[in-house]
N, C-alpha and C positions, 0 to 999 in steps of 0.2 A: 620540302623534306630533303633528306640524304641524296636521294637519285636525282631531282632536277639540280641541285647546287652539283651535284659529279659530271652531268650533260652539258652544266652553263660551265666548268672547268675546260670541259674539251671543247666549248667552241672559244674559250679564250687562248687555248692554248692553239687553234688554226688561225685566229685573229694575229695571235703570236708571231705564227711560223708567217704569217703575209708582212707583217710590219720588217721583220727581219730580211727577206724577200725584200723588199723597198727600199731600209738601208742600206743594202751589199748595192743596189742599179744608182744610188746616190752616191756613195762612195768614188765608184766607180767615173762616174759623171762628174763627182769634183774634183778627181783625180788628172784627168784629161783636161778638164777647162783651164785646173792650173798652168798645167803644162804651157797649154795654148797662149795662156797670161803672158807666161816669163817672155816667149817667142813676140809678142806684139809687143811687149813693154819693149825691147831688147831694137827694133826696130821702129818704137816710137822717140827711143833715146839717138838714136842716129841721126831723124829727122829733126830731132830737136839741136841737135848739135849742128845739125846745116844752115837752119832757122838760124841760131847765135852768129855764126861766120859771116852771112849775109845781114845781118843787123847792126853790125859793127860800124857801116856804115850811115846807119841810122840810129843811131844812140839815143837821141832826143824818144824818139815814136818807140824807141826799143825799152827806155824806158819807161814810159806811160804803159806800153803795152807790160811789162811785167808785173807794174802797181795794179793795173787791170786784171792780168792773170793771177797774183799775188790774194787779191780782193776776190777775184772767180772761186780761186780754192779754196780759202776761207769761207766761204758760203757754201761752197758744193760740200767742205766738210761739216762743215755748221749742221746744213742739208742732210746729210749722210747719219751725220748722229740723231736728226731729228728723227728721220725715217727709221732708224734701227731702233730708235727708242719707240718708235711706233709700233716697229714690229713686235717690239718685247711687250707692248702694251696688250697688242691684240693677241700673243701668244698667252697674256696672261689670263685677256678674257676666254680665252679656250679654255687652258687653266678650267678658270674656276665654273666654266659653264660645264666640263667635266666632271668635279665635280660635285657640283650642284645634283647635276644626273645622277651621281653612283649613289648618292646621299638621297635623292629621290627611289631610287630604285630599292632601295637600301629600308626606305620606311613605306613602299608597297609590299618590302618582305615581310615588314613586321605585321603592318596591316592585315596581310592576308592571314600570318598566323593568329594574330587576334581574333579574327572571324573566325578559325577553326576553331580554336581555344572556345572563342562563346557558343560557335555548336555545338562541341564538346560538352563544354558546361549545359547548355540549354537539351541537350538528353541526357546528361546527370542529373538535372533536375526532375526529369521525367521519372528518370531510374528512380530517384529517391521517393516523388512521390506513390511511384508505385508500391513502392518498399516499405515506405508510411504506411498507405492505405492498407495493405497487405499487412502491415505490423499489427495494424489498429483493430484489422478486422481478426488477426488470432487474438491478440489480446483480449476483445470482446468476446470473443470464443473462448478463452481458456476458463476467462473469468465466471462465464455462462457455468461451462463445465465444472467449475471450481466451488461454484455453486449450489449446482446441480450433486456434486461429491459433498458438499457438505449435507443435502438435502438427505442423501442416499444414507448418510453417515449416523443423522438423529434419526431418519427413520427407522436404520439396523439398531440404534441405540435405544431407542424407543420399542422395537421388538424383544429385544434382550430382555431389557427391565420387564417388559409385562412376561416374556417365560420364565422368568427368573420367579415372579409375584405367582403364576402359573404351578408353576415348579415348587413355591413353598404352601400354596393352597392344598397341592397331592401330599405333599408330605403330613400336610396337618390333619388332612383327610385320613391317608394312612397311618397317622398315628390313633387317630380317633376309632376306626376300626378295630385298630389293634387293641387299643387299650378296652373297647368293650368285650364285655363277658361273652365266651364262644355259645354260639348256636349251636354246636352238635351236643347233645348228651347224652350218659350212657345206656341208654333205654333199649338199645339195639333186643329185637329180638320178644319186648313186651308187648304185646297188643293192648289198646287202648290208650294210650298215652298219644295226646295230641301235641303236646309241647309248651313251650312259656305261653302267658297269655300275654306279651307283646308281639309277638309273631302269629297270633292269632287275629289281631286289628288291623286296621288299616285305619289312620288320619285323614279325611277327605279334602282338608288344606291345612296345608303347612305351617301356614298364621295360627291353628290348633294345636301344635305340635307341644309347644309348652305348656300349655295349659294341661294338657291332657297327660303328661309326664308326670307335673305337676301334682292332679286331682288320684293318679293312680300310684303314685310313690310306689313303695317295694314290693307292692299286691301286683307289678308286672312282669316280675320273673318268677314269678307261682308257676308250676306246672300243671294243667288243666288235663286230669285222668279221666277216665270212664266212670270208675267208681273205684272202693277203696280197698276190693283185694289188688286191683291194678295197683295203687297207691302203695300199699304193702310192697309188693314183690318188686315196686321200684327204689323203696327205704332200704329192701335188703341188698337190694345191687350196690345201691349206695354204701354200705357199712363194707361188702363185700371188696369193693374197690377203693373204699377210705375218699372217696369222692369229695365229701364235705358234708352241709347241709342245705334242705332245699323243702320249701312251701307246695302241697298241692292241696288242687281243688277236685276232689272227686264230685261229677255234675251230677252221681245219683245221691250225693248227700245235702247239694246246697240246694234251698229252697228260694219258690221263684218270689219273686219280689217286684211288685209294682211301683211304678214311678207315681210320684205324689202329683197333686192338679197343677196344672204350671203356672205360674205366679200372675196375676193381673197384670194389665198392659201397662209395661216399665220400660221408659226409656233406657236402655244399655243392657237387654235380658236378651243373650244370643239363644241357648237355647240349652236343655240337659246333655252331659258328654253321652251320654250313650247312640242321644239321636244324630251325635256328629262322627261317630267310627261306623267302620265300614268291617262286617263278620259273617260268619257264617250263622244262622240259624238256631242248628243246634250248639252254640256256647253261648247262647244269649242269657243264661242263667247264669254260666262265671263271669260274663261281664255287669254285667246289671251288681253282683256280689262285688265286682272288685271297685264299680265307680259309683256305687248306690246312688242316690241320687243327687248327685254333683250337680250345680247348675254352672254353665260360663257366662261371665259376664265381660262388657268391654273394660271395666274398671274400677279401680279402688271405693269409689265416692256412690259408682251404683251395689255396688255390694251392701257398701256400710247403710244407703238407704230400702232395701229389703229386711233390713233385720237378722234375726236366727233360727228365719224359718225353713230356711236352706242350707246345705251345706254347699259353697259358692269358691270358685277359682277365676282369676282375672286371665285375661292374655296376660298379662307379664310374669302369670304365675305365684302371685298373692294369692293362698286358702285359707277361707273364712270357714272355721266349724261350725258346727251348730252350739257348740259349748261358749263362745265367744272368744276363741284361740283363734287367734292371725299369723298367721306364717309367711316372711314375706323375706326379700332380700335377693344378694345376687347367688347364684350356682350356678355351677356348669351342667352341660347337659347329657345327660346320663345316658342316652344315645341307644333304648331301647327300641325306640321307635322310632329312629332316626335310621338307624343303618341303611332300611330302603333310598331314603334322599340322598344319604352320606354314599352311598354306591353313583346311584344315576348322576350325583355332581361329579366324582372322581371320573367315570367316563365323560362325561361334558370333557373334564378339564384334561383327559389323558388326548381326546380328539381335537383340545384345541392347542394343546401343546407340540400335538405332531404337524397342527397346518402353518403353529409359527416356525416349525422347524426348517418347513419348506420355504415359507416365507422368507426367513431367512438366509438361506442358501441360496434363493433365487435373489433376495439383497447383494449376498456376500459377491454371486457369480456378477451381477451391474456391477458392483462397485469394482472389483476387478478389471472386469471392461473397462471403467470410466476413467481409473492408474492408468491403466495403458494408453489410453488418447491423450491423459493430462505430459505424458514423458514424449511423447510423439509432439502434442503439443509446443512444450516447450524446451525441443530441438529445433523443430523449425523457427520457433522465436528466434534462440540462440544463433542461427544464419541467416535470418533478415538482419539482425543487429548488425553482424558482424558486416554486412552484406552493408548495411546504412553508412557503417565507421570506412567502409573501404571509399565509396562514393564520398563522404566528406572529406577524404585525406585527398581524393583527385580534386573534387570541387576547392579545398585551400591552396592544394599545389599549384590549378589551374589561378586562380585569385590573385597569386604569390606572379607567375608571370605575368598575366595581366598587368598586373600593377609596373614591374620590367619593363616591361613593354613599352607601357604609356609614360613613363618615362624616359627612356630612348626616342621615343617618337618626340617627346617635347625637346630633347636637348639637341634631335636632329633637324626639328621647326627654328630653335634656337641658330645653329647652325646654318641652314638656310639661310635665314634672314638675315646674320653677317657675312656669308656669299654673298647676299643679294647686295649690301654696303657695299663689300668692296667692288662689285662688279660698277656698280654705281660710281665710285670715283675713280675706277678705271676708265672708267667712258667718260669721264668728265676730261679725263688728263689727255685720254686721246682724243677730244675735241681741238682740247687747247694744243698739243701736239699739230695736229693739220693745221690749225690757224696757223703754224708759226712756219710749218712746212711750207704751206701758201704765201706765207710771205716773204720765206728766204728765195721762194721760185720767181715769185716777183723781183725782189731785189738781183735774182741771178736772171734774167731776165732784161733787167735795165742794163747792168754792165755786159751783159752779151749784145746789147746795142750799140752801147759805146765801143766794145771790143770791134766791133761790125766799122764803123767810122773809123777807126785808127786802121784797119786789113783795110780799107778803103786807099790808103797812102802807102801800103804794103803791095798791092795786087802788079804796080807798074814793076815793082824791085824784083817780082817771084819767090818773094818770101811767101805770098797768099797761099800759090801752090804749094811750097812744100807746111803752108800754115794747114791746108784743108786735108791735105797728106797724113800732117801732123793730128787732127781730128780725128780724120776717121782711126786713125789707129788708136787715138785715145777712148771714143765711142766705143770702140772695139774693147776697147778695156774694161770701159764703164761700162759695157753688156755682159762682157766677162765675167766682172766681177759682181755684177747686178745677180747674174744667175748663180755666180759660187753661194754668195747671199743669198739666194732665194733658196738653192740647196741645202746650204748647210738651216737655215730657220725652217726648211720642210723636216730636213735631217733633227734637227733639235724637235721638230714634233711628233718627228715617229718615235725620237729617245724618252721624250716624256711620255708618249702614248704608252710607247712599250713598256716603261715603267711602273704607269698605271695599271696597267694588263698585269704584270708582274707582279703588280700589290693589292690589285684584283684576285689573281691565281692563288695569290698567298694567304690571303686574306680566307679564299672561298676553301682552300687545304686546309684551312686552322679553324673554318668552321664543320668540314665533312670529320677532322680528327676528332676533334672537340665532343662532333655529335657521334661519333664511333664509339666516343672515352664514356657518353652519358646513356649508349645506347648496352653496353659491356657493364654500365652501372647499375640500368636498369633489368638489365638480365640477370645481374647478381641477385638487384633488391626482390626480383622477382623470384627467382629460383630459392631465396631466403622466406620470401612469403609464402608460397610454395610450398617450404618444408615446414615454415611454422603453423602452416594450415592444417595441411597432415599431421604435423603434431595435436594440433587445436582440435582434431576431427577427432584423433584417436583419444587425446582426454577428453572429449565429448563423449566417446563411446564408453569408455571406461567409466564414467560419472553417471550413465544413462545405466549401464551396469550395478554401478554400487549402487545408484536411487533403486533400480528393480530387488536388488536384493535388501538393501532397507524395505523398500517394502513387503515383500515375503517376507522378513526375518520378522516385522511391525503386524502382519497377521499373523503369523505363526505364535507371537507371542501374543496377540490379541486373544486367541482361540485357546492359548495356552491358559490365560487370565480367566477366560468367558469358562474350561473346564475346571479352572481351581476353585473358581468363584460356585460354579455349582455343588461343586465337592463341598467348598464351606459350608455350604447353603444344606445340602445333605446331613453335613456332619451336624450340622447346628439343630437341624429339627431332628435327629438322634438322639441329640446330645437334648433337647427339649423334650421328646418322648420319654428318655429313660428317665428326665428328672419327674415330667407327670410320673410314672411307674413309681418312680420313686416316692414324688409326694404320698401316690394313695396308697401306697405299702405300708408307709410308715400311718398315713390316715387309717388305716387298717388296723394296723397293731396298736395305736390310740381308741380306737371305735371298741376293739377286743380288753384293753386294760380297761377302758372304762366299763364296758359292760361286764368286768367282772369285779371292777368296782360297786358299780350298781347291782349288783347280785350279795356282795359280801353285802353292800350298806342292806339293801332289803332283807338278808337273814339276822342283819343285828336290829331292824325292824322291828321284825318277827319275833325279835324276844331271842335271838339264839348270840350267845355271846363267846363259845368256845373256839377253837381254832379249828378252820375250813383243813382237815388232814385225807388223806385216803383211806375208804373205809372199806373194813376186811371183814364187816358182819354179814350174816348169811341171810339170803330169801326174804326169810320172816321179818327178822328183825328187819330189814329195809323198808317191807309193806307196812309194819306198823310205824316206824320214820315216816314214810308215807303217807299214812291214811290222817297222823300228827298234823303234817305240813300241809295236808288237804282241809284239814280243820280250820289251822290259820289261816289257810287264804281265803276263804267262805268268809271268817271274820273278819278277814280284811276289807271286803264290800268290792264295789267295781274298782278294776284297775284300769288307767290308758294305756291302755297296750299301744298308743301311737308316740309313748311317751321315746323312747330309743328313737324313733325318728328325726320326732321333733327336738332331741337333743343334736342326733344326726347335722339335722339344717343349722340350726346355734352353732353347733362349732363349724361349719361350711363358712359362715357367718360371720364368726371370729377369725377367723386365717384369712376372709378376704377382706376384712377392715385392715388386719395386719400386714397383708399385701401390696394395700392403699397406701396405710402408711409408710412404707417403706419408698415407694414408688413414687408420692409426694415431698419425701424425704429429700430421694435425688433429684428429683425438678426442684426442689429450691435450692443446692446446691448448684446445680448447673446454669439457674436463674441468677443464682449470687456472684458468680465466674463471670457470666456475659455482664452483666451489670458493671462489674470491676471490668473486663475488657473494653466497654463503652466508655467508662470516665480515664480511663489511662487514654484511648483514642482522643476522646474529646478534651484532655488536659494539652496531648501534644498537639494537638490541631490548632486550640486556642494557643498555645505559647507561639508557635511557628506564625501565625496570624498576625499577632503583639510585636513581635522583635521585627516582622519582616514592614509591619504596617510604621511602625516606631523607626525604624531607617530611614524609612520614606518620608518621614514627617521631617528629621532632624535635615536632612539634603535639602529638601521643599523649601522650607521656612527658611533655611540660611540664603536660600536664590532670591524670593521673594523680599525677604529684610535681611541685607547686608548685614552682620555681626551679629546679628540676633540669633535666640534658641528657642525653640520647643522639641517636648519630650514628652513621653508619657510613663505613669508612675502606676505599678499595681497597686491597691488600697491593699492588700492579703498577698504577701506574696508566698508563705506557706501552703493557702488555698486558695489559686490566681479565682479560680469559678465561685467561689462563694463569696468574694469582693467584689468592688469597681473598678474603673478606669479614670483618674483624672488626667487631665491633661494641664502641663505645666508649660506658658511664656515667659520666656524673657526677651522683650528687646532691644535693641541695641542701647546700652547708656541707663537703662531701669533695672533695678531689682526682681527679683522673680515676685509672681504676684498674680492673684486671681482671674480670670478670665473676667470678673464682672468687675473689675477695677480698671482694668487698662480701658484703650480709649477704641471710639466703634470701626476704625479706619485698623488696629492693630488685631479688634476682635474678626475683621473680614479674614484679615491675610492667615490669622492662625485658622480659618475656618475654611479656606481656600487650600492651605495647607494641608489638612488633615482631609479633608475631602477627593485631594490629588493622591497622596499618601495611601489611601484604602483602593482609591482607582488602577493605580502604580501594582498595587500585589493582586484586582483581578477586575480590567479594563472593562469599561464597557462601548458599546459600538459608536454610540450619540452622548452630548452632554448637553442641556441646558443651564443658561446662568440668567438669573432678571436683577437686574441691576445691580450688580455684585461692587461695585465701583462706587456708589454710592456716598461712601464713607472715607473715599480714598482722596488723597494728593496726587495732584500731575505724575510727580514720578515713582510713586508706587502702581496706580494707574499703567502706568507705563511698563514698567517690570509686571504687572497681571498680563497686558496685553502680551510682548513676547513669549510669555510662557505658554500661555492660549496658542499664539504661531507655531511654536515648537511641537507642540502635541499636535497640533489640526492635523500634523503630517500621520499620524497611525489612526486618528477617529475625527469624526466632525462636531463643532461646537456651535451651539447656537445662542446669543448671547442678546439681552435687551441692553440696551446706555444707553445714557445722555450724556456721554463723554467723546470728545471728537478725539483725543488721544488713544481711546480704549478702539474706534473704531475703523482707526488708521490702521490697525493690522488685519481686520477683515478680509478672504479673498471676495467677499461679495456683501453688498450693503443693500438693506430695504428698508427704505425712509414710509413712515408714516406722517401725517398732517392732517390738522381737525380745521376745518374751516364751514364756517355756517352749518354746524354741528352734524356732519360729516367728516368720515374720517376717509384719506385719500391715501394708498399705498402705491407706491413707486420704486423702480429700480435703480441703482449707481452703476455705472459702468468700472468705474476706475476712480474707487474711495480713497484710493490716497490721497491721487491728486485733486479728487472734489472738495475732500476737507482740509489739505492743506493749501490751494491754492483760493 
């Protein structure tokens, strides 16, 4: 890092200050030896001038001795360059054995940072996988939750819907209430008046309820009196208050009445209505008067087999008179006897409509809860991710130098290895260099012998002395200058050294700047991340914001919808009460025209044919009108005074067949719509099918047979679904033409085609083909086969031949063989080369 390359700085920089120290004590030292030079040379030139004056007389040996000295320096120079060129040799192997060094050193630095770089990475991977695992397991979590919220979600929806089914059951209820005739009436204050005789009974099961509606038609809102001044003084109240009118039974006038023997043992005879309500004692004479003796049975078929010896009611509310009048069909129910049930359901439903309320809200309060963990939830997502993207941009960055690395370190091995060359024929050169060294020493060596025999002939003259005079001064020189040499090549290694140090120093500056420039860069990219974090946290927060208040704003308007929807719900069974009010208002004023229709028709009857006016005649004259009209009705014999009812039920009768049909009307209507929705669907389904299947055919076949066509043709293209489909060939070089005309090798490929063609618009996962090739040539054969390769790559195909061409493209082949009427299965490793070689 930054600190150790600033440490290895300052001790290059005291290695520095030492080399420079060495230089300045060399300097120095070749300064003086020079000196020392000029003074020996200066006094070896004198000696040698005494030598020449003294030889003069020896001319002969003065000359041999010069060819010899002549020859000596030639070789000592020879010598001199050998050895200098040696030195430079071996300066060079310093040289490169330097750096060889720096360049080793150089790729221990990368090395080690490679090692950090992969433990770096190698706890980024940890990090990531932690950040995985941790991702995987909220995901699992959210999605839990997620679930869990939708679970919460049908079951608040599935509460709704049944208070809502809840909610229009009260309403119905409460309409039905409403629309029955009031239980108070205005008797206040008469004694003896017990009230309707539906409020008198009780149904002992509800399975009775119609029946016994039914068998007692409008004898059950009679008022049951004591007797009939009570009855009187309640007809005057009535007038008194314009009340209306109204039936009683005064129980000192009706007489008691026995039930007839009960019918021999009949399959489906429940039993007489009287012995199925529930009464008090003393009204058992207005009841027995109001359901005389009814029998119930369970059904139509046992009725009609008793005959008319009873007067008979079904559960479904079919009455059979004794007259052989059947009264059957649907009605609604008139809810005399019902208001007790019609009460005790409306509490059922008012106690169950309050527990889904709570249910509800105990819904509403989880689901609440379970937003809030899904937003918690996926915040923390949203910072493993981010958390994941940060750790892959270090694991790519880190990747990125690796890969730097490993290549520096190769061009640095590269490098080495041509150090290692040249070091190699440097050492080779300086081999040869000493060979030649040693040999010029030898040859100076031979002529220092000879030189030796000529001083030999010199020693008597005294040239010898001032000869050996002359040596050592020259020795002296050759020491002199050995050592200037050896100075200045120590000198020239500390100038290299130090230069290295120098390009060292510089080199390790341009990497502490370098890492200073990427350390100020990374502080930047950092302090930028940083702030984009912060930004990223606070659109985080702000988005975790707007989701919470989308979602308050999505309940508020849920709750808003859930009280419109009740309101509608409200307004609609209103809006359906008042229309019942409405229907039996106007059933009312229909019931009242008619019965005064049936009033006028029975006085034209009667014989009376003037106009029905107001009459202003007195007392008299009304009683004998009266005693008149008393006459004709005597002669008129028994009337069915049940006849207004049983028109009653006819026209109930008539309005609900007309209801039906109305109601029938619009289910074939909305039957005839979906019906048209279905074939408009099913028309574009099938075109979109045809053109996309019809693409695929014409591409297919053109792959399969080079210039060839097929096509397909609707038979109806007005009404594509109530035609066919043919399908039209052409092959290459033939006229268009039947499928059962062309040849069976041309019938494969367009069946191969159309087959692929339908595959093409909705694939399946496996194909089988048994012997599809059959009919084929080599090279259609062969165009089957690639096409088969092409595809195998999205499904697998499984294919029978006896075609070695078709089975060359197989990734795998399994031969079978029948021998001695067994059959033997085996496997091919490598079918290409099996069947083609």
């Amino acid at each position: 890092d930054i600190f150790s390359t600033q440490e290895q700085i300052a001790s290059l920089e005291r290695q520095k200050e030492i080399l420079l120290r060495e230089e300045e004590n060399l300097l120095r030292a070749i300064e003086g030896e020079e000196v020392e030079l000029l003074g020996t040379e200066e006094s070896a030139n004198l000696l040698w001038k005494s030598i020449k004056e003294r030889e003069e007389s020896l001319k002969v040996s003065l000359e041999e001795m010069e060819r010899t000295e002549e020859k000596l320096r030639e070789l000592s120079t020879s010598l001199e360059e050998a050895r200098k060129e040696l030195s430079r040799m071996e300066l060079k192997l310093r040289e490169l054995e330097l750096k060889k060094e720096r360049v080793k050193e150089d790729m221990e630095r990368l090395r080690e940072e490679e090692r950090k770089i992969k433990a770096n990475m190698g706890e980024s991977l940890m990090k990531r996988e932690n950040y995985q695992k941790m991702l995987k397991e909220e995901e699992r979590s959210i999605r839990v939750k997620k679930e869990e919220y939708q679970r919460l979600e049908e079951r608040l929806k599935k509460i709704r819907q049944e208070k809502e089914e809840v909610l229009k059951e009260i309403a119905m209820l409460k309409g039905r209430l409403q629309s029955m005739p009031p239980e108070e009436l205005p008797f206040e204050g008469i004694e003896g008046v017990y009230g309707r005789a539906s409020g008198l009974i009780k149904v002992r099961d509800l399975e009775y309820l119609r029946a016994v509606e039914v068998a007692g038609g409008g004898r059950l809102s009679y008022i049951v009196v004591q007797d009939e001044d009570v009855a009187k003084r309640c007809i005057q109240r009535l007038k008194e208050l314009k009340w209306g009118r109204l039936n009683f039974i005064p129980l000192s006038r009706i007489r008691e009445t026995n039930l007839p023997p009960y019918p021999p043992r009949h399959r489906g005879v429940i039993d007489f209505i009287v012995n199925l309500l529930e009464y008090e004692k003393r009204f058992e004479k207005a009841i027995r008067f109001i359901f005389g003796d009814t029998l119930l049975v369970d059904g139509f078929d046992t009725a009609r087999g008793l005959g008319n010896s009873y007067r008979m009611v079904t559960l479904d509310g079919e009455l059979f008179e004794k007259s052989g009048v059947i009264s059957g069909g649907h009605s609604e129910e008139r809810g005399e006897l019902g208001r007790g049930f019609y009460l005790e359901e409306l509490n059922r439903l008012l106690q169950l409509e309050e527990k889904l309320r709570e249910e509800e809200a105990k819904e509403e309060k989880l689901l609440k809860m379970l937003r809030d963990e899904l937003l918690e939830k996926e915040s923390v997502i949203a910072i493993l991710r981010r958390r994941l993207e940060e750790v892959e941009e270090t694991d790519r960055s880190g990747y990125e130098r690796l890969k730097d690395i490993q290549e520096k370190l190769q061009k640095a091995e590269e490098y080495v290895h041509i150090l290692e060359g040249e070091k190699e024929e440097t050492k080779k050169k300086t081999l040869s260099l000493k060979e030649d060294i040693s040999y010029l020493e030898e040859k100076l060596e031979n002529l220092s012998i000879k030189r030796q025999s000529v001083l030999l002939h010199y020693r008597e003259s005294g040239v010898e002395d001032l000869r050996r005079e002359y040596e050592k001064e020259k020795q002296k020189m050759e020491k002199l200058r050995e050592s200037i040499h050896s100075h200045q090549l120590k000198l020239r290694e500390l100038q290299i050294e130090k230069e290295s140090l120098q390009k060292e120093i510089g080199r390790k500056l341009a990497f502490v700047e370098s890492a200073q420039d990427e350390i100020e860069k990374l502080g930047l990219e950092l302090e930028e991340l940083r702030k984009e974090r912060q930004q990223l946290e606070e659109e985080l927060k702000h988005v975790n914001m707007q989701a919470y208040e989308l979602y308050r704003k999505k309940d508020r308007l849920e709750e808003e919808h859930r009280s419109l929807q009740s309101e509608l719900g409200r307004l609609r069974f209103q809006e359906e009460s008042l229309k019942e009010e409405l229907h039996r208002l106007w059933l009312e004023r229909a019931k009242l025209e008619e019965r005064y229709k049936e009033s006028l028709s029975r006085l034209r009857e009667l014989g009376y044919e003037g106009e029905v006016v107001e009459i202003k005649e007195g007392s008299g004259r009304l009683r004998e009108e009266l005693s008149k009209v008393i006459k004709e009705l005597s002669s008129l014999g028994s009337v069915n005074f049940k006849a207004e009812e049983e028109y009653r039920e006819y026209e109930e009768r008539h309005s609900d067949y007309q209801e039906r049909y109305r109601r029938l009307k619009e289910e074939k209507e909305s039957i005839k719509e979906l019906i048209q929705e279905v074939e408009t669907k099913k028309l574009r389904a099938f075109m979109e099918t045809f053109q996309a299947v019809d693409r695929n055919l014409r591409r297919i076949f053109s792959e399969l047979s080079p210039g060839g066509k097929a096509y397909m043709v609707l038979e109806r293209e007005d009404d594509p679904l109530s035609g066919g489909v043919s399908l039209v060939v052409k092959p290459r070089g033939k006229e268009v033409q039947y499928l059962e005309a062309i040849s069976g090798g041309e019938k494969t490929l367009a069946a191969l085609s159309l087959i692929f063609a339908i595959q093409d618009y909705r694939p399946s996962p496996f194909y089988y083909f048994g012997e599809v090739d059959a009919h084929l040539d080599e090279a259609n054969a062969r165009r089957v086969g690639e096409l088969l390769k092409e595809r195998s790559k999205g499904a697998q195909f499984i294919v029978v031949t006896l075609r070695e061409v078709l089975a060359s493209f197989a990734d795998r082949v399994i031969g079978v063989s029948g021998r001695g009427g067994l059959s033997r299965v085996f496997t091919l490793e490598n079918p290409a080369e099996l069947l083609t070689g």
